[in-house]
N, C-alpha and C positions, 0 to 999 in steps of 0.2 A: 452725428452718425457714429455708430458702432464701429470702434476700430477693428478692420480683416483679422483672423488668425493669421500667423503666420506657422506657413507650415515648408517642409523641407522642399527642392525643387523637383525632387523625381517625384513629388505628392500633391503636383498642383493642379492635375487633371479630374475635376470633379469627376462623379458618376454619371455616364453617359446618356440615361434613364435622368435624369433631374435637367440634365443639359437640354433635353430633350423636349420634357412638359415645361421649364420654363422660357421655350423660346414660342412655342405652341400658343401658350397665354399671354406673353406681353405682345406677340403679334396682334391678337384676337382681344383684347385684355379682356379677357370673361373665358374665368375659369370653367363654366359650363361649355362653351363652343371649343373649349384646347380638348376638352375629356372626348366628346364628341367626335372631334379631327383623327384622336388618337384612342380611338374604340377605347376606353377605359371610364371609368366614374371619375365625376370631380373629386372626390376625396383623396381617390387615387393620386390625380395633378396635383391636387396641395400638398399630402405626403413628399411627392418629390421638392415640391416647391421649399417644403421647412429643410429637406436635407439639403440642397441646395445653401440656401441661407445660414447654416449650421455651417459649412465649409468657409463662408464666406464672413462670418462674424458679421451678417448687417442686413437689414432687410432689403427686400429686393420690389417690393411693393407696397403703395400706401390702399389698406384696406378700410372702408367706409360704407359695412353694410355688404351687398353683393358689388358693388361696386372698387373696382381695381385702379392703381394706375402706377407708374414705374417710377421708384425712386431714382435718387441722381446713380446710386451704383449699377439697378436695375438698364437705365436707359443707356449708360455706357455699355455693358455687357449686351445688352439684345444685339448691336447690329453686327457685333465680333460673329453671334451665332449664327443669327441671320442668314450672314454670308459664308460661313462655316458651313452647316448641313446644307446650304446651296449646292457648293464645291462637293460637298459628296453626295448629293444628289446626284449631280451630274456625272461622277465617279460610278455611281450604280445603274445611272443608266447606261455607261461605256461595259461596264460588266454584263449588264443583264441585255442587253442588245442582241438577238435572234440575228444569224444569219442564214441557216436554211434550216432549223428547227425552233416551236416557241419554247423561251425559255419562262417557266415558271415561278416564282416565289411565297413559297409557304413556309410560313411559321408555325412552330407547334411546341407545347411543352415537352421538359427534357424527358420525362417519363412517359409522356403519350407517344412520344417518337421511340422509345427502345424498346417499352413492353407491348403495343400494339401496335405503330404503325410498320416499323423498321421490317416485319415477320410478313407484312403485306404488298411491301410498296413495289415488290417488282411485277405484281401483277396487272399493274398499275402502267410500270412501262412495256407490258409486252402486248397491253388491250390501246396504248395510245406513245406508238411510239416515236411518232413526231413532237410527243411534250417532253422536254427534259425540265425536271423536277430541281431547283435549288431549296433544299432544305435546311431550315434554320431551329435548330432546335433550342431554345429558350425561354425564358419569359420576358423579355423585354417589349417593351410598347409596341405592339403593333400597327401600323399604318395603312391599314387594311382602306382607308375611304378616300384615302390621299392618292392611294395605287401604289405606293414603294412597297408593300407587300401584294400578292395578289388573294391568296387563301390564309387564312390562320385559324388553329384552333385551341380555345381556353373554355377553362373550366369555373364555373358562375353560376349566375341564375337566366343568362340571357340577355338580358338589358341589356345590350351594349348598344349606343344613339349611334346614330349615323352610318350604322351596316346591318346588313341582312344577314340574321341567325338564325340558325336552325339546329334543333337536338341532334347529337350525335349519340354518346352515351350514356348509361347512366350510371351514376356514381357510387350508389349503396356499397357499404364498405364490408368486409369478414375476416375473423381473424383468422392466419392461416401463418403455417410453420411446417419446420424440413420434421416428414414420417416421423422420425428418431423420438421426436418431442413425447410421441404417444404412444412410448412404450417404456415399461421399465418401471423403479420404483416409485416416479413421481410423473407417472403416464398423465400426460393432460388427458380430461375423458368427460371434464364437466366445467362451465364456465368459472366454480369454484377452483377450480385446482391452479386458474392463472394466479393466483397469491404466489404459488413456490415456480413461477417464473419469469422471466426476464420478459419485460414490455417492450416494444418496439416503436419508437415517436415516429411523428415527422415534424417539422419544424417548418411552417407552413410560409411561403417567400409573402414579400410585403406588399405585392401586386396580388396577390391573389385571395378568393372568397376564405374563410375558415373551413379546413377540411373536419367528419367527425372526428373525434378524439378518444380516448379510452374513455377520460371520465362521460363522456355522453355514452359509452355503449356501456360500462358499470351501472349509470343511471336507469337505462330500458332495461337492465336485469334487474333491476332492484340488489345490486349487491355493493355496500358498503365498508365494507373490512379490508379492500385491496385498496394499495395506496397507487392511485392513476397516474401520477406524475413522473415514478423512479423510472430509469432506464435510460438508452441511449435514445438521442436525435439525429435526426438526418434530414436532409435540406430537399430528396428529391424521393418520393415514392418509391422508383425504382431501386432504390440502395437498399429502400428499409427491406425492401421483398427479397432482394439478394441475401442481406443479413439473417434473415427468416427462412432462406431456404436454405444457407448454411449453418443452421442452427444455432445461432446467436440468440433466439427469444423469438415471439410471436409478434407479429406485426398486423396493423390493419390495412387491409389492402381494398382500391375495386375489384371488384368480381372479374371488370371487363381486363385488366391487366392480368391478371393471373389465370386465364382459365385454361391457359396453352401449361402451363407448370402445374395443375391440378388432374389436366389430364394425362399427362406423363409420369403423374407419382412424385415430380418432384418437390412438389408441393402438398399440403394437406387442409381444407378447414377440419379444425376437429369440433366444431359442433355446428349440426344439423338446422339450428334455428339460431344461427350465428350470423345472420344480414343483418348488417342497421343504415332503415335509409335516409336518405337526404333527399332535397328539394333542390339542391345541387346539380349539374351534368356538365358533358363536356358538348360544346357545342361548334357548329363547324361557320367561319365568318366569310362572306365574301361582299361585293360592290353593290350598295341597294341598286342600282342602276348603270348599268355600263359595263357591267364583269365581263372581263374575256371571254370567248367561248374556251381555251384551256381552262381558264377558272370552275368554270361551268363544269367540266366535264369531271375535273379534279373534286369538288364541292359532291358532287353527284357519284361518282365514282365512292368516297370517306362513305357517305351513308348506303349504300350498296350493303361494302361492306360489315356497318356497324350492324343492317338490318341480320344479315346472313348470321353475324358471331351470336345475335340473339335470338336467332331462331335455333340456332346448335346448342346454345348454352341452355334453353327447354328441354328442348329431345332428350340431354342429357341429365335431366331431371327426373 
C-alpha cells in the first residue's frame, strides 16, 4: 500500500465534497447508485473519489471493471464517516425541526441566489408565510432524494437520476459591460473591437457542466485574431458581471442574471446579435415522490417566476 502524505494537523480535514461521495459509494459500492443518492453524475463521484485518494496517498478502492470494493484503508475510513454524517444528520435535523412554521431547505448556486433569486425571494415569503426558507447558497452536493435538502437548483442538462427536474432558465450567454466601454476612442461598437479589450473569464467549479467561453463565441463569429484566453478569472458568474459593470472588461453573462442591470443602464450588451446559446439551463430539483408540500409550493413558486422574467425579457424586445 501507498504510504499517506503526510500533511500538517490544521490540514488533515479533507474536502467535505470528497468526504461526502466517498462515503455515498462505499456504502452502496457502485459508483452509479452514490451519483444517483447525491443528484450528481458518476464522473462527478469519481472526481471526488481521485481528490479524496490524492489527500490520502493510497487508494481507497479496488476497481475491476464497473465493479468496486474497499481497500484495507477504504474499509477503515467508511465507518469513521458513516457514523460522522449520521451525527450530523441528526445535528440537522435538530436545526431544521419546525415548531410552528415549516422550515425549508434549498440549495442553489452562489450566482443564481445574488443575481436572481435574492431580488425575488421575499415574494416568496409574503405569498407563503408559514415557509421559512433556509437558504444555502453553494455548489456543494446536493441531497435532494435523501431529503437533507428539500429544493435545489443547478445548472446542466438535466439528467440528474433519482429526482424530478424541471427547466427553470435558460442559459444562452451575451457579452455585456459598464456604458463607459462604448464610448470614446476605443468605443466597443462591433464584435471586432473586443481585440483592444480586456475579456472577462469564468473559471468554471469542478461540479459543474462547462459553461460557454469566449473561444466558443469568437468561434460562431468566425473571428480569429482575438486571443480567447487573456484576462482575468473568476470562480462565480456573479463577480465576473460586478467586474463588468465596473468597468474592468466585458464579461459573458446569462441574459437571465443580468436583465435587472440592463434595464437600469447599468449595464450594456453592445451588440445586438451578441446571444450564444447553449443546450445548457438551470433547472429547479425536488423529491420524484414524496416532496413536501413546502417543496411543492417552493419548486412551483421558482418557475412562476422564471416564466414571468421571460415573458418581460420579450416585451422588452
Amino acid at each position: 500500500m501507498t504510504r499517506r502524505k503526510e500533511v500538517a494537523a490544521e490540514s488533515r480535514i479533507p474536502p467535505l465534497n470528497a468526504l461526502k461521495a466517498f462515503e455515498a459509494a462505499a456504502r452502496r459500492l457502485n459508483i452509479t447508485r452514490a451519483a444517483e443518492e447525491l443528484s450528481v453524475t458518476p464522473g462527478a463521484i469519481s472526481q471526488q473519489i481521485r481528490i479524496l485518494e490524492e489527500h490520502a496517498g493510497a487508494p481507497l478502492f479496488h476497481r475491476e471493471g464497473r465493479q468496486i470494493a474497499l481497500t484495507e484503508l477504504g474499509a477503515e475510513l467508511y465507518p469513521l464517516l458513516r457514523d460522522g454524517f449520521d451525527y450530523l444528520k441528526r445535528a440537522g435535523d435538530l436545526l431544521y425541526r419546525p415548531d410552528r412554521r415549516h422550515a425549508l431547505a434549498v440549495s442553489v448556486p452562489p450566482s443564481f441566489a445574488s443575481k436572481w433569486l435574492a431580488p425575488r425571494i421575499a415574494r416568496f415569503a409574503a405569498a407563503h408565510p408559514e415557509i421559512e426558507v433556509w437558504m444555502s447558497a453553494d455548489m456543494r452536493l446536493a441531497d435532494v432524494s435523501g431529503g437533507r435538502v428539500d429544493v435545489a437548483v443547478r445548472y446542466g442538462r438535466g439528467d440528474y437520476p433519482g429526482v424530478r427536474s424541471e427547466k427553470l432558465l435558460d442559459a444562452d450567454v451575451t457579452p455585456v459591460c459598464a456604458p463607459s466601454l462604448t464610448l470614446g476612442e476605443n468605443a466597443l461598437l462591433r464584435p471586432s473591437d473586443l481585440a483592444r479589450h480586456v475579456l472577462i473569464h469564468l473559471r468554471p467549479s469542478e461540479l459543474e457542466e462547462p459553461r460557454p467561453d469566449w473561444a466558443a463565441w469568437f468561434k460562431a463569429r468566425g473571428l480569429t485574431n482575438i486571443d480567447a484566453q487573456a484576462g482575468p478569472r473568476f470562480d462565480q458568474t456573479a463577480l465576473a458581471i460586478e467586474a463588468a459593470a465596473h468597468g474592468q472588461g466585458v464579461a459573458l453573462a446569462p441574459y437571465a442574471f443580468v436583465a435587472e442591470d440592463l434595464a437600469s443602464g447599468r449595464l450594456v450588451a453592445p451588440f445586438a446579435d451578441g446571444a450564444l446559446s447553449t443546450a445548457l439551463a438551470y433547472y429547479v430539483l425536488i423529491k420524484r415522490s414524496g416532496a413536501s408540500t413546502p417543496a411543492r409550493a417552493f419548486a412551483a413558486w421558482l418557475k412562476e417566476e422564471a416564466q414571468a422574467a421571460a415573458a418581460a425579457s420579450v416585451d422588452d424586445l
